[in-house]
N, CA, C and O of each residue as an XYZ file, in Angstrom:
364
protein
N      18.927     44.949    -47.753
C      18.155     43.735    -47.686
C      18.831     42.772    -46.720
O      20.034     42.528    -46.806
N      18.170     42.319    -45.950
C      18.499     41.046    -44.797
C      18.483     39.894    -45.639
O      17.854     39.689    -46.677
N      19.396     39.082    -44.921
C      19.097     37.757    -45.601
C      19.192     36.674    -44.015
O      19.585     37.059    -42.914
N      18.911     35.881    -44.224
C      18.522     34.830    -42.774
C      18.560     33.589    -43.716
O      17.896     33.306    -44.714
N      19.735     32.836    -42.946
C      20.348     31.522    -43.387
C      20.365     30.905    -41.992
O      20.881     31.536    -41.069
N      19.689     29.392    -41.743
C      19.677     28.590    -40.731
C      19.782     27.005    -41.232
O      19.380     26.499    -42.279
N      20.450     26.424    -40.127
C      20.197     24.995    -40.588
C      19.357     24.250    -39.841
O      19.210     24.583    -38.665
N      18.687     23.179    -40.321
C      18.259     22.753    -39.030
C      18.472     20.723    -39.979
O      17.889     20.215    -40.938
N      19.337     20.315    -39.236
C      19.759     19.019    -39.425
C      20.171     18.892    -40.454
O      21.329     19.290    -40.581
N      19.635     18.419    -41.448
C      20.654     18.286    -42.952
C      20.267     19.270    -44.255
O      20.920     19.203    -45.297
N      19.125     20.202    -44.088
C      19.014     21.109    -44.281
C      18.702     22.671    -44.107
O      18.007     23.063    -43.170
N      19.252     23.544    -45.056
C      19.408     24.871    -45.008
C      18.308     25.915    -45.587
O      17.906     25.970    -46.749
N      17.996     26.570    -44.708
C      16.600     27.510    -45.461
C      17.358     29.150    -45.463
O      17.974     29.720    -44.563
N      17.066     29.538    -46.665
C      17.423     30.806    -46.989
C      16.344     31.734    -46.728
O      15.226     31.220    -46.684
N      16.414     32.876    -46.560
C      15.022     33.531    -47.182
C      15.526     35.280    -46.902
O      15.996     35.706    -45.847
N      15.348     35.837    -47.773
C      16.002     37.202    -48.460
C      14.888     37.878    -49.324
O      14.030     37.221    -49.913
N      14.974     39.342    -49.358
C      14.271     39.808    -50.046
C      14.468     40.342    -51.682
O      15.566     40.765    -52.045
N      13.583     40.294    -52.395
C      14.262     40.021    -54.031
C      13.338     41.088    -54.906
O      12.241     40.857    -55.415
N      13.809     41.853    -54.923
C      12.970     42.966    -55.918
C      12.786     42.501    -57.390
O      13.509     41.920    -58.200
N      10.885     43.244    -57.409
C      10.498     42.774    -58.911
C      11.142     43.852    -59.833
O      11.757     44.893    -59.599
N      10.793     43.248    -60.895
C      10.897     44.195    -61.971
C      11.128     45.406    -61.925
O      10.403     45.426    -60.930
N      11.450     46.497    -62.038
C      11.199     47.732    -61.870
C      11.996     48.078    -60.372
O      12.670     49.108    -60.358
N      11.958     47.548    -59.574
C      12.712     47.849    -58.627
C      11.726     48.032    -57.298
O      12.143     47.954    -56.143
N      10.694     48.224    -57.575
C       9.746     49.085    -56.624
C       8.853     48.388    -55.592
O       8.295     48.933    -54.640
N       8.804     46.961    -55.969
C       8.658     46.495    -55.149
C       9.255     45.150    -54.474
O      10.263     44.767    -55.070
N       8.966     44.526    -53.629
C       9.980     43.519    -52.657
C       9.162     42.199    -52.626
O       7.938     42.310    -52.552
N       9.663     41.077    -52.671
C       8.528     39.724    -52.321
C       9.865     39.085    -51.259
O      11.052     39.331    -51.475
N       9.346     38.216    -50.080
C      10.278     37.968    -49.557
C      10.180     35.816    -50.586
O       9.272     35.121    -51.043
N      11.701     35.681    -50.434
C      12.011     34.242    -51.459
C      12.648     33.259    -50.172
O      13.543     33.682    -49.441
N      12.166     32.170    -50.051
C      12.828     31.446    -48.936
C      12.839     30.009    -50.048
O      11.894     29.503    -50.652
N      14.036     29.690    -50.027
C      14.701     28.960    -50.394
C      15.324     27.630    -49.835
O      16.117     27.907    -48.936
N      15.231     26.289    -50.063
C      15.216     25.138    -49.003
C      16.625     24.337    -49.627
O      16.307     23.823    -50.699
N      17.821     24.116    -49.354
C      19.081     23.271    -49.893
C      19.356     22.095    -48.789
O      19.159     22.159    -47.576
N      19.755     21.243    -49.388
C      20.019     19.656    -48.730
C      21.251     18.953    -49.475
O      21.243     18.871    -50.703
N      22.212     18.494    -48.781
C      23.183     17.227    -49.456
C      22.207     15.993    -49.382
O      21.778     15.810    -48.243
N      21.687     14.970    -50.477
C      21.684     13.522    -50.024
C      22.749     13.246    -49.191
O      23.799     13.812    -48.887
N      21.870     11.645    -48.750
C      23.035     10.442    -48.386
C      24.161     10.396    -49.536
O      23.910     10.563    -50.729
N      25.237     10.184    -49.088
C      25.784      9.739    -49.697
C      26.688     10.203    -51.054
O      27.649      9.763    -51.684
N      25.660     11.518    -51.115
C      26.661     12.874    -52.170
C      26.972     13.679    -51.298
O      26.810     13.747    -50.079
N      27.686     14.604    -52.459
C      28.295     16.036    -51.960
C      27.720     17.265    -52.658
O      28.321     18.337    -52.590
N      26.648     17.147    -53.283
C      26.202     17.828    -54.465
C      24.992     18.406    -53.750
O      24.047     17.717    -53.364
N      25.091     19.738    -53.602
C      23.963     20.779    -53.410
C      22.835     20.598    -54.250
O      22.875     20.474    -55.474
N      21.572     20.588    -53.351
C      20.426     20.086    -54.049
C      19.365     21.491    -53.515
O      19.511     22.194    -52.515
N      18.340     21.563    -54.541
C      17.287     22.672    -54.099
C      15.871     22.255    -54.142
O      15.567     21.737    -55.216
N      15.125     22.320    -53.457
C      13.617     21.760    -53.330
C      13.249     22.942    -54.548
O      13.506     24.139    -54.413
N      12.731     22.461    -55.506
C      12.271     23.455    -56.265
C      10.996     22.928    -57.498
O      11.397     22.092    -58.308
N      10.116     23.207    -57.580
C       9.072     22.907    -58.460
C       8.525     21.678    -57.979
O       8.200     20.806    -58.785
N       8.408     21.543    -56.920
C       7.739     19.911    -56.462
C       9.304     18.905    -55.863
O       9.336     18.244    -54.825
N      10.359     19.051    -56.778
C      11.388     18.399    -56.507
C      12.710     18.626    -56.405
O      13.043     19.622    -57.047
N      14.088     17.783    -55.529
C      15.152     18.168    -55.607
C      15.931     18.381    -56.778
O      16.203     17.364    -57.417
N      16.473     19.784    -57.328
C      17.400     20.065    -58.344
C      18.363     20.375    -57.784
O      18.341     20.486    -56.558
N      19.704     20.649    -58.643
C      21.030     20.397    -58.162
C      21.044     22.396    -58.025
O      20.160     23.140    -58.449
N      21.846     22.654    -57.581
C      22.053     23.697    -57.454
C      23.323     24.177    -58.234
O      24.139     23.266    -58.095
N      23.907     25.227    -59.028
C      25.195     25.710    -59.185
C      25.586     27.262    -58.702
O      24.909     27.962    -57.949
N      26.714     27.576    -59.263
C      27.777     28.554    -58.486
C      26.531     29.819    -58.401
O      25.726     30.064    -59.299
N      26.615     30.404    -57.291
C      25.733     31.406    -57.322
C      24.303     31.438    -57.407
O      23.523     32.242    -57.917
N      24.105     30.040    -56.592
C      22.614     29.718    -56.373
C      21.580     29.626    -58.086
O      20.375     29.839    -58.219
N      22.311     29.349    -58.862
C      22.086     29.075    -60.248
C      21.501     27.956    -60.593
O      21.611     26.856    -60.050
N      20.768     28.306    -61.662
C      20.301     26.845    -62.257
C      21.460     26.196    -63.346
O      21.272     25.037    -63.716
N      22.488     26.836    -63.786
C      23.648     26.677    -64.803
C      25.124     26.740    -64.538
O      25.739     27.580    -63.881
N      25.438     26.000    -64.988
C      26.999     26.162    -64.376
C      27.446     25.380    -63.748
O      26.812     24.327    -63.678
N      28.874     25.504    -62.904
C      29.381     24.683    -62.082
C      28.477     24.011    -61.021
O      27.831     24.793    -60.324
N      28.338     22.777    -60.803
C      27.317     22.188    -59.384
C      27.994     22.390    -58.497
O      29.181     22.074    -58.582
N      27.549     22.915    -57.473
C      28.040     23.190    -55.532
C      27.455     21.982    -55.365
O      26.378     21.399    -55.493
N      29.037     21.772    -54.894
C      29.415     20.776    -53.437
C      29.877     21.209    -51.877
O      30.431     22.227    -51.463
N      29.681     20.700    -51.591
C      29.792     20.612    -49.741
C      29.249     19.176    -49.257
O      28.679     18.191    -49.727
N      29.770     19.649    -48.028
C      29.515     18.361    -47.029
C      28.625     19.073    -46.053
O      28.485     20.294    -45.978
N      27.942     18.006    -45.188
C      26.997     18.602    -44.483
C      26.798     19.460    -43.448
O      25.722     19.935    -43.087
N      28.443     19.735    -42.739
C      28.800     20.569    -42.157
C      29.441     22.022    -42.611
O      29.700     23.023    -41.943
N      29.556     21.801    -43.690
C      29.773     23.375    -44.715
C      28.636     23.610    -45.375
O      28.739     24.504    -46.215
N      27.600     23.115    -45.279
C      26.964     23.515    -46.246
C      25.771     24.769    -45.910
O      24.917     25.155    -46.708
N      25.982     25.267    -44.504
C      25.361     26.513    -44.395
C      26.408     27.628    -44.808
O      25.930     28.662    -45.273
N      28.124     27.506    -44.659
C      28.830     28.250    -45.416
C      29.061     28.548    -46.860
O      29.594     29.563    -47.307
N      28.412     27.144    -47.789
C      28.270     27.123    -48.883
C      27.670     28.099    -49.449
O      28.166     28.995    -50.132
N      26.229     27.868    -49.066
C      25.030     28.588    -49.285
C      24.906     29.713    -49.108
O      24.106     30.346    -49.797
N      25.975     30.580    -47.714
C      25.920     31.792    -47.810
C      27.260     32.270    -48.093
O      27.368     33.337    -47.489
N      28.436     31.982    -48.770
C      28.722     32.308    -49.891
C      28.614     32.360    -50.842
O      29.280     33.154    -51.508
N      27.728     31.544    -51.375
C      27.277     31.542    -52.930
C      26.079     32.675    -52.712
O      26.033     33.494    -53.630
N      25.120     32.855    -51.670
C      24.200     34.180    -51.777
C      24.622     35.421    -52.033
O      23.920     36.290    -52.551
N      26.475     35.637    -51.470
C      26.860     36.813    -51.837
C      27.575     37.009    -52.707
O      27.987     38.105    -53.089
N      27.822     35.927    -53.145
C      27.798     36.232    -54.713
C      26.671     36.286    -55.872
O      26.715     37.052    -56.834
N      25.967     35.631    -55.692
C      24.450     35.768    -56.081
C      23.946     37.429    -56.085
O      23.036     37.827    -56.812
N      24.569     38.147    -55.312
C      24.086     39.368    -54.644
C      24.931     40.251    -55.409
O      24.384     41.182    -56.001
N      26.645     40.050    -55.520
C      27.318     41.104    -55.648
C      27.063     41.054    -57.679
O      27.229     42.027    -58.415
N      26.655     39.682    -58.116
C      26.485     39.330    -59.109
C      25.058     40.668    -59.838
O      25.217     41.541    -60.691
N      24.105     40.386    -59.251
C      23.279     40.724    -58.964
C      23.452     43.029    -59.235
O      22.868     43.813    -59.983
N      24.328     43.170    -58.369
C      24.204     44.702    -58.046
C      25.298     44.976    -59.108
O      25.584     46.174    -59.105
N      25.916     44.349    -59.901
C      26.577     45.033    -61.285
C      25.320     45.232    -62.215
O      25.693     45.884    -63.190
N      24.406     45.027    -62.274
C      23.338     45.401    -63.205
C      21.825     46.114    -62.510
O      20.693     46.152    -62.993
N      22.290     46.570    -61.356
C      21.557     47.388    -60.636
C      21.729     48.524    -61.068
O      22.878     48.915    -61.271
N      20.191     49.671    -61.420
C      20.736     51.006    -61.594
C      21.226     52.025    -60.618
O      21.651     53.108    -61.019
């Protein structure tokens, strides 16, 4: 699976492919992250609005921080962990 991480000004778009259920088939997931003004706290456009993001592109857990110049390194370290997380419960 490819994954394609870009920034373009103060935010980062992901987009990777994410198998359903069963394995068998693929939907591609593009994903939108931003620092506010003034924080350091990874945020995710998600359901209409910005949520915070944590370790491993999570909704739980530790909140990711970065600054606005790490924060395309953020994001794609936390995807591969998201990933390697991910393939321990792969069959």
């Amino acid at each position: 699976m490819s994954a394609h991480c870009r920034q373009e000004g103060n935010v980062v778009r992901l987009a990777y492919d994410e198998f359903t259920f069963g394995g068998y088939d693929r939907q591609r997931v593009t994903r939108e992250f931003m620092i506010p003004t003034g924080s350091r706290y990874v945020m995710e456009w998600r359901d209409g609005q910005y949520k915070q993001v944590c370790a491993r592109l999570g909704v739980s857990g530790s909140p990711l921080t970065a600054s606005r110049e790490t924060l395309i390194d953020v994001i794609r370290c936390e995807y591969n962990a998201m990933r390697r997380d991910q393939r321990k419960y792969e069959f």
